[in-house]
DODREN-491448 format. One line per field, with one value per atom (N, C-alpha, C): atom name; y, z, x; residue number from 0. Coordinates in pm, 1 decimal. Example, Ala and Ser with C-alpha at 12.3 -4.5 7.8 and 13.67 -1.06 7.14 Angstrom:
// DODREN-491448
atom (N	CA	C	N	CA	C)
north (-569.0	-450.0	-330.0	-225.0	-106.0	3.0)
up (780.0	780.0	780.0	708.0	714.0	787.0)
east (1319.0	1230.0	1320.0	1285.0	1367.0	1290.0)
seq (0	0	0	1	1	1)
// end
This chain:
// DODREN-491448
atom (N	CA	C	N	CA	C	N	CA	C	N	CA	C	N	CA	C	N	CA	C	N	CA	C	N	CA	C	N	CA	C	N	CA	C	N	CA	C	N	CA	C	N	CA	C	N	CA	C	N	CA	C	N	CA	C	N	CA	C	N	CA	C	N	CA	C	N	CA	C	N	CA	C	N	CA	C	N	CA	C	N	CA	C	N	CA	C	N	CA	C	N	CA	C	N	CA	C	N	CA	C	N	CA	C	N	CA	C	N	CA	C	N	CA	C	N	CA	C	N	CA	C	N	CA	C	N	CA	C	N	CA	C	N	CA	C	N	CA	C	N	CA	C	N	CA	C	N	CA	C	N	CA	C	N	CA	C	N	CA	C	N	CA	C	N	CA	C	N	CA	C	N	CA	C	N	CA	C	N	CA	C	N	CA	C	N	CA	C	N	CA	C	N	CA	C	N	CA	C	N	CA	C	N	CA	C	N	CA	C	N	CA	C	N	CA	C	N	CA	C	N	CA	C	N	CA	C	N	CA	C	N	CA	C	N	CA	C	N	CA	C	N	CA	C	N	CA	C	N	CA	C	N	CA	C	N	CA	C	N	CA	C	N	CA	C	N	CA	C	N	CA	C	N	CA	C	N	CA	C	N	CA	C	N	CA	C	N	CA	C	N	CA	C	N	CA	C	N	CA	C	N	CA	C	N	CA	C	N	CA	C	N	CA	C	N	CA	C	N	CA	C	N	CA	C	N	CA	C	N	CA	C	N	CA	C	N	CA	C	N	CA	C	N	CA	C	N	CA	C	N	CA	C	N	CA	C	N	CA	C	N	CA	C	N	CA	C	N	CA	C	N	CA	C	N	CA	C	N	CA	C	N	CA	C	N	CA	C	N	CA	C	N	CA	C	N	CA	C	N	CA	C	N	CA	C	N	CA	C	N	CA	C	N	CA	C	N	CA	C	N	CA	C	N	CA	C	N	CA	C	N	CA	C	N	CA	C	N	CA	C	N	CA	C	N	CA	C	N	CA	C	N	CA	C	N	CA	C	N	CA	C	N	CA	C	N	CA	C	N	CA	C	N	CA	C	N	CA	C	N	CA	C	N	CA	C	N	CA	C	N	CA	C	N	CA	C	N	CA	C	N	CA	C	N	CA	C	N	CA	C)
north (10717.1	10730.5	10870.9	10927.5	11069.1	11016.2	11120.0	11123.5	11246.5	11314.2	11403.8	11451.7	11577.8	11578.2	11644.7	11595.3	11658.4	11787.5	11874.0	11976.2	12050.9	11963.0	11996.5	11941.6	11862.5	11803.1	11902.0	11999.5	12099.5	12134.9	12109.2	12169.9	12026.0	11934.0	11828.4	11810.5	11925.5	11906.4	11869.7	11910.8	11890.9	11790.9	11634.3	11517.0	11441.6	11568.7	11495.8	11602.3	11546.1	11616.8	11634.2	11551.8	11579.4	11606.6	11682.8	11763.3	11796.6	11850.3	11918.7	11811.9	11757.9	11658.9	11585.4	11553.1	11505.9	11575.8	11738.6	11876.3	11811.6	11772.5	11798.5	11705.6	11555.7	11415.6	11484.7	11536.0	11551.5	11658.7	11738.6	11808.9	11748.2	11650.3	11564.2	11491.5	11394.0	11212.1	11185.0	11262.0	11225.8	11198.3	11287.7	11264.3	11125.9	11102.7	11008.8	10847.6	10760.6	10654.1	10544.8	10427.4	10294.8	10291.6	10300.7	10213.0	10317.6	10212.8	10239.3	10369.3	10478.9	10611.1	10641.5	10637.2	10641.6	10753.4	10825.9	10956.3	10964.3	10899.3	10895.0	10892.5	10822.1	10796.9	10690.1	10601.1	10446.4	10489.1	10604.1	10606.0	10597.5	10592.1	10539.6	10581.5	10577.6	10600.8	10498.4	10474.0	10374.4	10440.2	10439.3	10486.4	10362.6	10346.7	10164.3	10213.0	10128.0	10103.4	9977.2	9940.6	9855.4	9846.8	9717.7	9703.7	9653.2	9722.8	9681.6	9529.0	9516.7	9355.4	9329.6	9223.1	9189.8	9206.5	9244.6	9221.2	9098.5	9018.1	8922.8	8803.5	8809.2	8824.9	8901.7	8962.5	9089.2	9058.3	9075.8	9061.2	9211.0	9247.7	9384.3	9398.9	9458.9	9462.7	9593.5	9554.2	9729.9	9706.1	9769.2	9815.1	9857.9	9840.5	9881.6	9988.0	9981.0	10110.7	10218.4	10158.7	10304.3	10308.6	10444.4	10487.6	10502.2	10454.5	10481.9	10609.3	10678.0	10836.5	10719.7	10694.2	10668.0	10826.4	10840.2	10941.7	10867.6	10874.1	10835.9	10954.0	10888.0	11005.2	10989.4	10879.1	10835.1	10736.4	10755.5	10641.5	10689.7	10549.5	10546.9	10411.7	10336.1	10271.1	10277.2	10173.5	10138.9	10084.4	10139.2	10086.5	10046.4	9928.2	9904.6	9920.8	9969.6	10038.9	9965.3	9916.5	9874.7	9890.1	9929.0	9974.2	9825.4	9807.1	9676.9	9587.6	9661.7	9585.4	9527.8	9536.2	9483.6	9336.7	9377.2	9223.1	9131.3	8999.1	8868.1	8859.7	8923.9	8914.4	8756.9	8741.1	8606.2	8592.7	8733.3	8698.4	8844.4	8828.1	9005.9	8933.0	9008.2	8993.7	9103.6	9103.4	9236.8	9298.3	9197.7	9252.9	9286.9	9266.3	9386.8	9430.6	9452.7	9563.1	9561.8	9420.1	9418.3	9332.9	9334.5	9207.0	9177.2	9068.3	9073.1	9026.3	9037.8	8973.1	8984.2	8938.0	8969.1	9014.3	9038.5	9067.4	9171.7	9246.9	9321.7	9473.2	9593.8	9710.3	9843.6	9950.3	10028.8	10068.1	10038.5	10052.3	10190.0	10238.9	10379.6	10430.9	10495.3	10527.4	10628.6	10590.8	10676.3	10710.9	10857.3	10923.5	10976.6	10991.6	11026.1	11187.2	11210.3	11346.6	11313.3	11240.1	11249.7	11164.1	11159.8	11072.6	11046.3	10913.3	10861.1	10821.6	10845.1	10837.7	10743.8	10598.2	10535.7	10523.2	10484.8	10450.9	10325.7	10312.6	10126.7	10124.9	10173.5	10127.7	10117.4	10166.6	10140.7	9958.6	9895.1	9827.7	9869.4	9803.2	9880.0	9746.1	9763.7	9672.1	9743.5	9826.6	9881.2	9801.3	9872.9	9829.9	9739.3	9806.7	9724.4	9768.0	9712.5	9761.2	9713.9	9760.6	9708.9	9646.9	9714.9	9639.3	9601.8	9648.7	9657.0	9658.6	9630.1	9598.1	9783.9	9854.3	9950.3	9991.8	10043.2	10095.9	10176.1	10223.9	10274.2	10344.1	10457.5	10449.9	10578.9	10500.6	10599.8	10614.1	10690.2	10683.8	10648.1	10565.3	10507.8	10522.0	10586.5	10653.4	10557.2	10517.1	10450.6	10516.4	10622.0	10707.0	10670.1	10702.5	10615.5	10727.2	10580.3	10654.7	10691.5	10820.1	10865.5	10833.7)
up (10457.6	10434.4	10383.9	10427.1	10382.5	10365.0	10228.4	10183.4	10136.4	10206.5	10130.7	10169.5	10142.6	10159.7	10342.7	10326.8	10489.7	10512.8	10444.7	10473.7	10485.5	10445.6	10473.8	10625.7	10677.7	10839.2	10891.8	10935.6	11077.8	11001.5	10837.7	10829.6	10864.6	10900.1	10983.8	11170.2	11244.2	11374.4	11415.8	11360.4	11418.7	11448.8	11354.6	11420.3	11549.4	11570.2	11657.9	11791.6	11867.3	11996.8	12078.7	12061.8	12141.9	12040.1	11925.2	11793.0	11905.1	11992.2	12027.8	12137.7	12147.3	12199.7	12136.3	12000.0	11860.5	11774.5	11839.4	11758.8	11756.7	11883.6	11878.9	11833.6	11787.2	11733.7	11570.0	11553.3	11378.1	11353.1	11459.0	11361.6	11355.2	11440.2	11448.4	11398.7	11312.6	11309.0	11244.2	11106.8	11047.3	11083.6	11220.8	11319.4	11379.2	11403.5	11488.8	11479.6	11574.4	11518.6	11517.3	11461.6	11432.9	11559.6	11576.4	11724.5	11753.7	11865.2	11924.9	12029.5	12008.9	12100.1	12149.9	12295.1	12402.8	12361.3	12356.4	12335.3	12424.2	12539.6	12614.0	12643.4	12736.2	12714.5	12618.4	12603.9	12525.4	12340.3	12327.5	12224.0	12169.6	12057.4	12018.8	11858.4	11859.9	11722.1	11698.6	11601.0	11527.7	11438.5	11415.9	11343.0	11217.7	11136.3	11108.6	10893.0	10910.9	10682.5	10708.1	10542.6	10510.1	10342.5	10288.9	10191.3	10144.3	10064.7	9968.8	9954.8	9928.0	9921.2	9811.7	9714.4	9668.7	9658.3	9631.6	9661.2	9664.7	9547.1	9568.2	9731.9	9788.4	9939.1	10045.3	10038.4	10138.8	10176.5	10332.3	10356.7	10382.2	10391.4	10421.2	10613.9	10699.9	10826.4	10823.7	10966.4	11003.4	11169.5	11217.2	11362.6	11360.0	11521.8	11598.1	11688.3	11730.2	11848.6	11839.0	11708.6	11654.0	11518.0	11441.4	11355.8	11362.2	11214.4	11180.0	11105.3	11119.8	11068.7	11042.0	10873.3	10827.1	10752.3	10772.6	10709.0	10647.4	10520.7	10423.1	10386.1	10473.3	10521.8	10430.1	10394.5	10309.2	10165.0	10071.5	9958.2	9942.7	9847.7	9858.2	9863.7	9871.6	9865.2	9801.3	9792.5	9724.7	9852.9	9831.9	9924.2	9899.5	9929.7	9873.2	9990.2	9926.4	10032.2	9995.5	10081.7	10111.5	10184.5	10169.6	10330.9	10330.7	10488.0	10576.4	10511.5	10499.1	10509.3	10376.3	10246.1	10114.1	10129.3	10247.6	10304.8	10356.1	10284.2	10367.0	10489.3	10600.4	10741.6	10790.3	10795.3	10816.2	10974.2	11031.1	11178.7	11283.4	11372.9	11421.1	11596.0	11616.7	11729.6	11777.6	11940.4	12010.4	12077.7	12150.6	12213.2	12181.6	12061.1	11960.3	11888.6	11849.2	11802.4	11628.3	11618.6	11462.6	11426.0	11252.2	11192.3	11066.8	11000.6	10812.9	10759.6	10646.8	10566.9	10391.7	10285.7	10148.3	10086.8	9940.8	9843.8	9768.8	9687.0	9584.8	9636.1	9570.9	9652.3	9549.5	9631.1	9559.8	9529.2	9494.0	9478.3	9452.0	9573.7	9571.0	9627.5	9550.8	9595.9	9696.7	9753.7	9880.7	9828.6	9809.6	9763.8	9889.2	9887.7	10034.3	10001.5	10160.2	10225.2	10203.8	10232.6	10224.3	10331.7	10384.0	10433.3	10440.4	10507.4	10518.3	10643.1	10642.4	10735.3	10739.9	10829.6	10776.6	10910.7	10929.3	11033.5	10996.5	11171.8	11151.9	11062.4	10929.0	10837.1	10750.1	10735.5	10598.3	10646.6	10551.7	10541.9	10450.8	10535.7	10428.1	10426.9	10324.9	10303.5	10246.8	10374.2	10344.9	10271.9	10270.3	10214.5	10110.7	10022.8	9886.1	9753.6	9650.4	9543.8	9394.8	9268.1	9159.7	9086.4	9086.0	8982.9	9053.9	9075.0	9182.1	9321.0	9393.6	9529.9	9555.5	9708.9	9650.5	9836.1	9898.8	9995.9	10062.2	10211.0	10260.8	10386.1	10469.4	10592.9	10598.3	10753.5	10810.6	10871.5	10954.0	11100.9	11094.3	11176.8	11191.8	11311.2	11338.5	11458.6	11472.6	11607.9	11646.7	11707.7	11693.5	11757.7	11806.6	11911.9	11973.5	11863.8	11875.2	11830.8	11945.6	11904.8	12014.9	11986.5)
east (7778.6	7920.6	7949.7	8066.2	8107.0	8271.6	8250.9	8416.7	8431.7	8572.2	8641.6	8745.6	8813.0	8966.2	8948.7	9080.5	9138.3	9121.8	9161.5	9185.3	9016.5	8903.2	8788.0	8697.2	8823.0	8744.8	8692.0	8733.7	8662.3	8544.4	8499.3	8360.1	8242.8	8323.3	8227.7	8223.1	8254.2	8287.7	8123.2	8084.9	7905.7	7856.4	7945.2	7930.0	7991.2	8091.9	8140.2	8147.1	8049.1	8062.9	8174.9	8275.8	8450.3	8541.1	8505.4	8572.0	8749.9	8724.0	8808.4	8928.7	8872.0	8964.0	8998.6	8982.8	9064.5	9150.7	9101.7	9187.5	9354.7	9394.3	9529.4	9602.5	9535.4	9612.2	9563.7	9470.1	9446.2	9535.3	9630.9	9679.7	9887.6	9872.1	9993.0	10020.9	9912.7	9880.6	10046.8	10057.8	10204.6	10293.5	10326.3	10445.2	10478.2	10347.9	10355.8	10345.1	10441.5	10447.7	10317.5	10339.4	10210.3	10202.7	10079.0	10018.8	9888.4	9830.0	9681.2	9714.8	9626.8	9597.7	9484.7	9470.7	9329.9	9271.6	9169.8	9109.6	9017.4	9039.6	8939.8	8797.6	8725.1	8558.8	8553.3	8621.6	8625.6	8656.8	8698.3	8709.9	8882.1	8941.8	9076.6	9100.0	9221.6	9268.6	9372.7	9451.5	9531.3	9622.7	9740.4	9841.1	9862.7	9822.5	9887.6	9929.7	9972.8	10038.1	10078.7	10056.5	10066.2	10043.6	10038.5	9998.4	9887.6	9824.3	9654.6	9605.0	9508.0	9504.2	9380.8	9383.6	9293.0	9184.7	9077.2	8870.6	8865.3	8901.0	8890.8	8902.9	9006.3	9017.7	8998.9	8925.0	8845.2	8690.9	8666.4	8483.7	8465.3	8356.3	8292.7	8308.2	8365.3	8351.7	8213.3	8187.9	8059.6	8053.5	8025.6	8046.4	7874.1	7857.3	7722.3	7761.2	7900.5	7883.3	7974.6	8042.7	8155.7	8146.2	8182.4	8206.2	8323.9	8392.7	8483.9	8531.9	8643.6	8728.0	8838.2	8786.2	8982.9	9037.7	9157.8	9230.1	9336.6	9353.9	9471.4	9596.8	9692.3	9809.9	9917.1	9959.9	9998.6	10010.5	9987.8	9945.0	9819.7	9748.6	9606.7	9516.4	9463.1	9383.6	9241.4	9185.2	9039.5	8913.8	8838.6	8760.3	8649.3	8534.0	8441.2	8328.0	8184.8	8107.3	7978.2	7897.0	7759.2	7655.2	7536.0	7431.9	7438.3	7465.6	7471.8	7330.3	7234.4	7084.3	7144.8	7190.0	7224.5	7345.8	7415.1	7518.6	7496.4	7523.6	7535.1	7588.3	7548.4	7635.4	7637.2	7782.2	7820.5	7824.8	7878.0	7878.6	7889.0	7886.4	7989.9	7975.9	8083.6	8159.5	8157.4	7990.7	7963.8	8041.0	8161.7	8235.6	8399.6	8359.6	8470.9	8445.8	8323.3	8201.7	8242.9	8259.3	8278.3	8254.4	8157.8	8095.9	8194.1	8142.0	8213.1	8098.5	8103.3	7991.5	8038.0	7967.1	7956.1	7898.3	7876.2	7843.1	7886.7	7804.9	7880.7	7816.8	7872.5	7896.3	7993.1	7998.6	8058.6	8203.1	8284.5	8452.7	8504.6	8527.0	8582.4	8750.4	8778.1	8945.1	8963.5	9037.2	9065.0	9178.4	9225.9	9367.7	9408.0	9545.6	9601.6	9572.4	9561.9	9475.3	9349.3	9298.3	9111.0	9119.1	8999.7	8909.0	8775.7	8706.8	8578.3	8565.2	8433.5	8378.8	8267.2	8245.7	8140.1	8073.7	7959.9	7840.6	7786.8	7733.9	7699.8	7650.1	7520.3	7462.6	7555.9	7712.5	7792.2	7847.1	7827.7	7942.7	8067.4	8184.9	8284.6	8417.7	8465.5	8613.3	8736.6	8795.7	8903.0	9014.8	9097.4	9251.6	9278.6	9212.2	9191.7	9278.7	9319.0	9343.4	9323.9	9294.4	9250.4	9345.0	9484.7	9555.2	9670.0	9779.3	9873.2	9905.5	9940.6	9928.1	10015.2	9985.7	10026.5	10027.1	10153.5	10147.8	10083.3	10061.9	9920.1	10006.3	9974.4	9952.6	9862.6	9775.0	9663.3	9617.2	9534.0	9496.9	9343.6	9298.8	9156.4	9123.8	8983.0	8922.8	8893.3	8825.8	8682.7	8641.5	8558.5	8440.7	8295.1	8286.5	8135.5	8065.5	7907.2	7808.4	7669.0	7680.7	7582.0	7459.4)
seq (0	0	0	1	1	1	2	2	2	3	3	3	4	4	4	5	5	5	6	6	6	7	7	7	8	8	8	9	9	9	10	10	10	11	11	11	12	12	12	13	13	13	14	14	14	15	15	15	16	16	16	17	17	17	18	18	18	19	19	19	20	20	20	21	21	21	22	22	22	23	23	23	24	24	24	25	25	25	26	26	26	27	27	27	28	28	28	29	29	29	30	30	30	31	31	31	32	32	32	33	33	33	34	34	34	35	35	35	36	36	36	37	37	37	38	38	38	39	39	39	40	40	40	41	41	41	42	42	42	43	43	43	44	44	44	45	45	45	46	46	46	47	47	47	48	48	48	49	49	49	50	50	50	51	51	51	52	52	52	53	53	53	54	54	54	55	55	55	56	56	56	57	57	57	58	58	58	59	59	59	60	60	60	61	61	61	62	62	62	63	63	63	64	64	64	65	65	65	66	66	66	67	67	67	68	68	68	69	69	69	70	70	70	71	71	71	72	72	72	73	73	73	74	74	74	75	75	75	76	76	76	77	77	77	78	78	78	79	79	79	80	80	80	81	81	81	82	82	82	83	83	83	84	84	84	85	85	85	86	86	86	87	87	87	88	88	88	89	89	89	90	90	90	91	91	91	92	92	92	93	93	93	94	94	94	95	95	95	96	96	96	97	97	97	98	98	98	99	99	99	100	100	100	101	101	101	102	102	102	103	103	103	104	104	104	105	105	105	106	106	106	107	107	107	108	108	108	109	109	109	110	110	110	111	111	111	112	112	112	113	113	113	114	114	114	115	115	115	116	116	116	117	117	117	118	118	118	119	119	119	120	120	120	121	121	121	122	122	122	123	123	123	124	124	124	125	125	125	126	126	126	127	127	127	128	128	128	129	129	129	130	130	130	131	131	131	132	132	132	133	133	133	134	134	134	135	135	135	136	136	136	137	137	137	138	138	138	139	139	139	140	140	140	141	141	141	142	142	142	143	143	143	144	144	144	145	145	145)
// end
């Protein structure tokens, strides 16, 4: 898992071999309205907000064939982080390339302008919050993994 502010993305282009064909939605995302965006070669982005939700009601999701790029554009959220091998995987669904599972893990805040970045070994349980329920919006990659 990698976290840090926005304005530090291009010193991670190295992970991503089509850096440049994401250049032109990362320097828009704000503009633009909620909904799913093709990036072509099976990969996609997501515009979406909402509001935070409990831990208490939250499973850990993790992916096998994408990594996730959340960027927090607006608000902030809490997020809780696990290496997959440490989770009760309850199930995952190959052909929407996403599992859930439990247990306990690391609780980290996502402040708007940052982002994370997780790989199939993270499990992660976005859109969380500790005390207050607390508005959100942000863009979420699904980037193949090579």
């Amino acid at each position: 898992m990698i976290l840090d502010v926005i304005s530090n993305l291009e010193n991670y282009r190295q992970l991503f071999p089509r850096f440049e064909a994401y250049q032109e939605y990362l320097t828009k995302m704000n503009e633009l309205p909620e909904g799913k965006y093709d990036l072509g070669e099976g990969e996609f982005f997501s515009i979406m907000s909402g509001e935070t939700r409990e831990l208490e009601s939250a499973q850990y999701e993790f992916h096998q064939k994408y990594l996730d790029l959340q960027i927090m554009l607006e608000g902030s959220e809490f997020m809780q982080w696990q290496n997959l091998d440490k989770v009760d995987q309850l199930n995952f669904d190959a052909e929407s390339d996403i599992g859930f599972g439990t247990g306990p893990g690391t609780l980290i805040e996502i402040p708007q302008n940052s982002f994370y970045i997780v790989y199939p070994q993270d499990a992660h349980m976005p859109g969380l919050h500790v005390e207050e329920p607390a508005q959100f919006k942000k863009a979420v990659f699904k980037l193949k993994v090579k």
